[in-house]
LUMBA-389541 format. One record per residue (C-alpha): chain; y, x, z. Coordinates in nm, 4 decimals, m for minus. Example, Ala and Ser with C-alpha at 12.3 -4.5 7.8 and 13.67 -1.06 7.14 Angstrom:
2
   chaine         c2         c1         c3
        A    m0.4500     1.2300     0.7800
        A    m0.1060     1.3670     0.7140
***
This chain:
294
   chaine         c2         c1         c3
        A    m0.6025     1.7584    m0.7987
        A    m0.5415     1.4863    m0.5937
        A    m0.5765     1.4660    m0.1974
        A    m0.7900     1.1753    m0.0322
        A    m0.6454     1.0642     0.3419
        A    m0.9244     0.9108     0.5145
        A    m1.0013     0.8767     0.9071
        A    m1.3308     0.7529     1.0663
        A    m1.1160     0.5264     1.2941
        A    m0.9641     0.3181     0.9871
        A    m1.1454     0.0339     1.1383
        A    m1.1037    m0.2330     1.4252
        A    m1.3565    m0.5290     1.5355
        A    m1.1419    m0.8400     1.4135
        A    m1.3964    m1.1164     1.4021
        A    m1.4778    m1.3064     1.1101
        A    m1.1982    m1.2559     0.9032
        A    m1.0906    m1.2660     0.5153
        A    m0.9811    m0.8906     0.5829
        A    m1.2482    m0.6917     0.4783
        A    m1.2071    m0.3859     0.7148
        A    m1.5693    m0.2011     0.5873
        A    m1.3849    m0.1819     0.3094
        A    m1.1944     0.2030     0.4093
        A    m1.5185     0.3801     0.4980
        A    m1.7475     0.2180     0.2182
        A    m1.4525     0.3098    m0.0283
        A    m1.4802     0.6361     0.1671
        A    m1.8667     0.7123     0.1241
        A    m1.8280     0.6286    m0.2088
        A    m1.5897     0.8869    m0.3023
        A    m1.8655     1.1109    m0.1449
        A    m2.1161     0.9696    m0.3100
        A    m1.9166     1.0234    m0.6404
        A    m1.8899     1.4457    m0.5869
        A    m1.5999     1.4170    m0.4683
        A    m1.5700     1.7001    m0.2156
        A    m1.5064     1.6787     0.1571
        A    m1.2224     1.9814     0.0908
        A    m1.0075     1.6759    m0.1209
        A    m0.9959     1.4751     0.2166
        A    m0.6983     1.5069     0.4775
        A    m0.7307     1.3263     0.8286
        A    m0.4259     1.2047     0.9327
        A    m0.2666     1.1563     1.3243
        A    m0.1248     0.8163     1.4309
        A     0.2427     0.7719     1.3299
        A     0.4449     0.9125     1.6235
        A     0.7278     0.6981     1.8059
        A     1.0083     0.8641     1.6665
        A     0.8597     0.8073     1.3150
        A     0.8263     0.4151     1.3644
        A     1.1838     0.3636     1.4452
        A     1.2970     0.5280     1.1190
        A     1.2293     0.1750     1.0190
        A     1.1057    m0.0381     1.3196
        A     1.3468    m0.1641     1.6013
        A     1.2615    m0.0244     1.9519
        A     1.2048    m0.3884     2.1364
        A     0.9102    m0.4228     1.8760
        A     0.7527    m0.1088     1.9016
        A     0.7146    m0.1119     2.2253
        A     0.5515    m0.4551     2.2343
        A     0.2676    m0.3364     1.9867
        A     0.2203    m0.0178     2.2130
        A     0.1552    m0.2297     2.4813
        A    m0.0019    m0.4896     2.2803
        A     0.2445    m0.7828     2.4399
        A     0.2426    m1.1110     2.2595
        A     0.5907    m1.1897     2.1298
        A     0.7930    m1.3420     1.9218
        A     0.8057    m1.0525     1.7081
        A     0.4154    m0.9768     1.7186
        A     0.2745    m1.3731     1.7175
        A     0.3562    m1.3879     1.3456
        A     0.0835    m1.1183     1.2886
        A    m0.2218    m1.3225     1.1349
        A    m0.4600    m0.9850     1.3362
        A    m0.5266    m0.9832     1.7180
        A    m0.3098    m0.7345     1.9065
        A    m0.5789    m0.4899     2.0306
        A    m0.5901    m0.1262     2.1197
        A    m0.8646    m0.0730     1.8421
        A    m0.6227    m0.2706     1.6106
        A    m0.2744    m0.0615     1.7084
        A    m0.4764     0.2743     1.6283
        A    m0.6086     0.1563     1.3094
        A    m0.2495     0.0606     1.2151
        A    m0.0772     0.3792     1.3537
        A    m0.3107     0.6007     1.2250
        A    m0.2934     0.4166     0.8786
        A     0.0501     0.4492     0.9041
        A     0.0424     0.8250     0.9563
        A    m0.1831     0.8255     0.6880
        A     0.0442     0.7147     0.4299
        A     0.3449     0.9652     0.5369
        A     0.0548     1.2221     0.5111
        A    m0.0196     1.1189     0.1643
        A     0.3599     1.0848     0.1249
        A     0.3259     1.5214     0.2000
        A     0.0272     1.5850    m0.0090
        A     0.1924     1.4019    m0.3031
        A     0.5046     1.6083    m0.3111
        A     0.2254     1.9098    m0.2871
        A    m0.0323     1.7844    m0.5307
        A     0.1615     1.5658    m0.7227
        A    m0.1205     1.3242    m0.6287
        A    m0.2507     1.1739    m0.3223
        A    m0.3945     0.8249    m0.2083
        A    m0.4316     0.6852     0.1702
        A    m0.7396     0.4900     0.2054
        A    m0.6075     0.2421     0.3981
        A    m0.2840     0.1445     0.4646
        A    m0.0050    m0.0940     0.2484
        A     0.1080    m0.3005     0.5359
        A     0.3990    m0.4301     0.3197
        A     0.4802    m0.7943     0.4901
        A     0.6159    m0.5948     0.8630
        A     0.9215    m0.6235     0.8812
        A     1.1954    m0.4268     1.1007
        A     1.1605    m0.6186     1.3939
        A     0.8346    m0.8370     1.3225
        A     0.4886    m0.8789     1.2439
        A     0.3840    m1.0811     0.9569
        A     0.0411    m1.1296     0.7538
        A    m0.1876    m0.9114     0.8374
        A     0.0535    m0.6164     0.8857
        A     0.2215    m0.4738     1.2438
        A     0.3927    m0.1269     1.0869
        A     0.5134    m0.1210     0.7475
        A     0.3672     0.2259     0.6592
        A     0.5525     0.2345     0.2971
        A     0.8564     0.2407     0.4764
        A     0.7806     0.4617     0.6967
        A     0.6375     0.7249     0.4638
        A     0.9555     0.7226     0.2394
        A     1.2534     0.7511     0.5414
        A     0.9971     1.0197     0.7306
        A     1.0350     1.1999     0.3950
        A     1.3983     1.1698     0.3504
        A     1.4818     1.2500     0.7276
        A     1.3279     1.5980     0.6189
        A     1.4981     1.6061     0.3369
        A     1.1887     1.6409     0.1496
        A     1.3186     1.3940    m0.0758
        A     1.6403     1.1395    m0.2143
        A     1.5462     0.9085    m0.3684
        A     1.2047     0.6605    m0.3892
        A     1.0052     0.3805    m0.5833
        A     0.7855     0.1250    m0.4339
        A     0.5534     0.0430    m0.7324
        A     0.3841    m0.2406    m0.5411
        A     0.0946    m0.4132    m0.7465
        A    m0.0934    m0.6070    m0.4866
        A    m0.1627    m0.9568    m0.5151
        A     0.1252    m1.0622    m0.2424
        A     0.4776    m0.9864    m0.3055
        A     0.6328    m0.7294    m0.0856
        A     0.8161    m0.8700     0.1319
        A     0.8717    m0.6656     0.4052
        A     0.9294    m0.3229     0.1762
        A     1.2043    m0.5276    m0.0097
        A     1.3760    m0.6493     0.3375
        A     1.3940    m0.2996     0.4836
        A     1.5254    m0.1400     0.1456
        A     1.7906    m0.4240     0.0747
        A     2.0842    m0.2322     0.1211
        A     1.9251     0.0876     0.0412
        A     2.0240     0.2151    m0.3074
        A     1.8094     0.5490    m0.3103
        A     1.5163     0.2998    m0.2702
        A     1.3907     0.0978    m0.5606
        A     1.1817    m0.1743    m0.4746
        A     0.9382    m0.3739    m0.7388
        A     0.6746    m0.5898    m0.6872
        A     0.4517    m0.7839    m0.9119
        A     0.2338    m1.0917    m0.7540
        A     0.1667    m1.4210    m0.7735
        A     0.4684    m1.6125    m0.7217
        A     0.3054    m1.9740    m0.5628
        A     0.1740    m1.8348    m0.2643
        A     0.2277    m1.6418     0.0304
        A     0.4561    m1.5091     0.1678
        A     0.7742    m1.6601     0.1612
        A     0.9611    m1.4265    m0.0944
        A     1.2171    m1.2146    m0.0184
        A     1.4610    m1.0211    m0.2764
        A     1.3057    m0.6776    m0.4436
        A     1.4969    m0.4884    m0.6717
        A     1.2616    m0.6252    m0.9350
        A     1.0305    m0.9006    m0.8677
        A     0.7877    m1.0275    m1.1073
        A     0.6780    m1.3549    m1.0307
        A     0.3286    m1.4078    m1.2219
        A     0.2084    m1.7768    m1.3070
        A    m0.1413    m1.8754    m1.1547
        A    m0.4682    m1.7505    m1.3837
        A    m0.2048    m1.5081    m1.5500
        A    m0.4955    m1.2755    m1.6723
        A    m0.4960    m0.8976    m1.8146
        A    m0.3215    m0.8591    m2.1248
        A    m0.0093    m1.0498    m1.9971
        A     0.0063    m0.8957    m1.6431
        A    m0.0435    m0.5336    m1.8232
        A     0.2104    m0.6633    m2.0682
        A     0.5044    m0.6497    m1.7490
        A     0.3754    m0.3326    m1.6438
        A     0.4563    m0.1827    m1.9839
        A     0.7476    m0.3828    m2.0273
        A     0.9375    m0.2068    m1.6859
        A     0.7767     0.0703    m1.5136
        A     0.8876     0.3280    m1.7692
        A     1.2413     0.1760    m1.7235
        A     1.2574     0.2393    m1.2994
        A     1.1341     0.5757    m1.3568
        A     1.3938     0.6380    m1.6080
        A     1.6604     0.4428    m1.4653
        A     1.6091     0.5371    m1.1041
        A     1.4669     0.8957    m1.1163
        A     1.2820     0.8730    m0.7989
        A     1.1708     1.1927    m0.6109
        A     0.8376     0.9963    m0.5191
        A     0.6218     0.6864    m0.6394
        A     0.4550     0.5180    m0.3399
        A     0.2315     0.3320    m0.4930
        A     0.0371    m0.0092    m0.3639
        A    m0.2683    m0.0323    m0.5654
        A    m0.3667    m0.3752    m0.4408
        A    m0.7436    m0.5011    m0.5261
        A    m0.6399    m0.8660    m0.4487
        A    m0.5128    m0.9436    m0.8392
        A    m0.9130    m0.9356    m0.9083
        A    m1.0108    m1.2870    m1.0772
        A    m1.2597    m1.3476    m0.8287
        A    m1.0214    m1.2643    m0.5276
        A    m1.0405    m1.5352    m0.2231
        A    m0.6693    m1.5160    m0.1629
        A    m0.5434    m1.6023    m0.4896
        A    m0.5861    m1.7150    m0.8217
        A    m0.4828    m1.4343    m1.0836
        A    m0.7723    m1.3579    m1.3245
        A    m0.7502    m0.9915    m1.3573
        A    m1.0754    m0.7763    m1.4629
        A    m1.1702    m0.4543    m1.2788
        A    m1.1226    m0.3535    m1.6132
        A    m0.7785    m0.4330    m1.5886
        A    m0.7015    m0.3264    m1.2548
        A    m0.8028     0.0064    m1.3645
        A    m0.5763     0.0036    m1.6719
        A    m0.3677    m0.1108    m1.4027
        A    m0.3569     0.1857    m1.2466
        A    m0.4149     0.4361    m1.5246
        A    m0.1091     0.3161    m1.6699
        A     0.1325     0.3732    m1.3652
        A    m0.0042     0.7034    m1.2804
        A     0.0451     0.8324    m1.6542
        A     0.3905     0.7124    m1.6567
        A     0.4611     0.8857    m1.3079
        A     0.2814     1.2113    m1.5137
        A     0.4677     1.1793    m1.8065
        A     0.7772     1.2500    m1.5749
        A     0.6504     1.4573    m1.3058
        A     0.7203     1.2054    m1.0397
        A     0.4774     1.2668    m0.7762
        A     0.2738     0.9195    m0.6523
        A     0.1598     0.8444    m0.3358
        A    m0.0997     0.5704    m0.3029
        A    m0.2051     0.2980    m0.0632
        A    m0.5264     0.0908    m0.1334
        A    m0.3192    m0.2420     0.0079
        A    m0.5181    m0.6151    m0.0206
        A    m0.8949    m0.7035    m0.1716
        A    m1.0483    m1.0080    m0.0105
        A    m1.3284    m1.1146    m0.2947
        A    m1.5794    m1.3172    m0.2126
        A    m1.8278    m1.0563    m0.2810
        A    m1.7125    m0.7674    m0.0652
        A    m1.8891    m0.5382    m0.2837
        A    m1.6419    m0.6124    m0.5797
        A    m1.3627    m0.5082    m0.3339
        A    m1.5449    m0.1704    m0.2690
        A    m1.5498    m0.1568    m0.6327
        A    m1.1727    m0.1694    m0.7022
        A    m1.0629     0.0393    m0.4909
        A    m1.2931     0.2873    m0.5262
        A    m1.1657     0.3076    m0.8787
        A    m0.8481     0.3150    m0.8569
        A    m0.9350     0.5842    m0.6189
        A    m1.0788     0.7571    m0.9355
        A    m0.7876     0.6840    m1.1518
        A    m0.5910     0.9122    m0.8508
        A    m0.8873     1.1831    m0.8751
        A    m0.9161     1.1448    m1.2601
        A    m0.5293     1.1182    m1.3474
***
C-alpha cells in the first residue's frame, strides 16, 4: 500500500503567479475525498541543516535561512519569504520521508516537492532546495541504500538533479522534456529531448523504449520518481500535447516496471501550470492513484 506525505503548510502567499500552489492541498482533499484513508498519510518535518548540505553548499543555505538576496538566491523566479523557506524545507523533508516510506512500502509519493532546477550553490526556476537530491544522499549517508534513479518526467528537463549527480556513478539521472525551452540544459545520464506538440503515443513510445533498460542496467536500490503534470497539452508553460490519459499511462507504466523488479519508487508531484487549474488538480491527483492503485 502506498504512503501519502502531505503537510497543511505546503503552501506560501506568492502573488499572482503561474505556480499553482492550491494545487498540494486540493490534490490533498481529493485523495480524501477518493477513500483514501487519513492512516495512508505521513506529515513530514522541514529538512534539517545537516541534511541540506549533503547536497547544498553552506554560503547558500544560510542565505535562504535568513532569506538574504544573493547572487545565489536572485536566480529563484519565487520571493524569498519565511512562508516560502518552510514550504520548501518542509517539502524537502517530505520527499526524504517518502524516500523512507518507499524503502518500507515499496511505494510512497510526496505531495509536493520536485524542486529539480536548485542547484548546489544556487537558486533557479522556481526551486531553492533540490529535494531529489537530498532524499537520495540522506538515504545513502544511512546506508539505507547504494545506488539510485531519477526517473524525472516533468515537462522541464532536470537540470539541477543532473548537475549534482555528474560525477556520481551510483546515481542515474534521466529526464524526458521538451527540449526548446527552459532551462538551459545541462548533461543527464540520459536526456530525452522531445520536439514541440510531441503527443502520447510517441512520448510513451521513449518511455518503453529505456526505462526497462536503467532499471536493468543500473539496478538502483530506489526510483525517485518526478511525476510532472506540466507535459499536459493544455499546459501554460509548454507546448507538448499529452492527454491525462497519457500522463496516467505515463505513470502506470514506470511504476509497473519499478514492480516488475522490486525497485521501490518514491514520488514527487513536480510542475502543472494549465490554464484551468482544475486540470492540474486532475493530474496529479491521478497519478496519485496510479501510486495508491499500483
Amino acid at each position: 500500500m502506498a504512503v501519502f506525505v502531505f503537510h497543511p503548510d505546503y503552501h506560501a502567499d506568492i502573488g499572482p503567479h503561474v505556480l499553482q500552489v492550491e494545487k498540494f492541498r486540493k490534490t490533498y482533499e481529493r485523495l480524501r475525498e477518493a477513500g483514501i484513508p487519513e492512516s495512508a498519510f505521513a506529515r513530514p518535518e522541514e529538512a534539517t541543516e545537516k541534511e541540506l548540505l549533503l547536497v547544498h553548499s553552506a554560503e547558500y543555505i544560510a542565505d535562504i535561512r535568513s532569506y538574504v538576496h544573493t547572487e545565489r538566491t536572485l536566480p529563484s523566479e519565487l520571493p524569498l519569504t519565511p512562508e516560502i523557506v518552510r514550504w520548501c524545507l518542509l517539502s524537502t523533508g517530505g520527499t526524504t520521508l517518502a524516500a523512507h516510506q518507499a524503502l518500507k512500502n515499496g511505494l510512497a509519493l510526496n505531495l509536493s516537492g520536485g524542486f529539480h532546477h536548485a542547484f548546489h550553490d544556487c537558486a533557479e526556476g522556481f526551486c531553492y532546495v533540490n529535494d531529489l537530491a537530498v532524499a537520495v544522499c540522506v538515504l545513502r549517508s544511512k546506508e539505507r541504500i547504494s545506488r539510485a534513479a531519477v526517473i524525472d518526467c516533468d515537462l522541464h528537463q532536470g537540470n539541477g538533479t543532473a548537475h549534482i549527480f555528474r560525477n556520481d556513478e551510483s546515481v542515474f539521472t534521466f529526464s524526458i522534456h521538451q527540449q526548446n525551452i527552459y532551462p538551459p540544459k545541462r548533461k543527464s545520464d540520459l536526456d530525452i529531448g522531445l520536439s514541440d506538440l510531441t503527443g502520447d503515443a510517441d512520448y510513451l513510445s521513449k518511455l518503453h523504449e529505456h526505462i526497462p533498460g536503467i532499471l536493468d542496467r543500473h539496478r538502483p536500490d530506489i526510483v525517485v520518481y518526478q511525476a510532472g503534470a506540466d507535459p499536459y497539452m493544455d499546459d501554460q508553460l509548454g507546448t507538448l500535447k499529452l492527454t491525462k490519459e497519457g500522463l496516467r499511462e505515463r505513470d502506470d507504466f514506470v511504476l509497473r516496471e519499478c514492480k516488475r523488479r522490486s525497485v521501490p519508487v518514491a514520488g514527487t508531484l513536480g510542475g502543472g501550470y494549465a490554464k484551468n487549474p482544475e486540470d492540474t488538480t486532475d493530474i496529479h491527483f491521478q497519478s496519485a492513484m496510479a501510486f495508491w492503485e499500483a
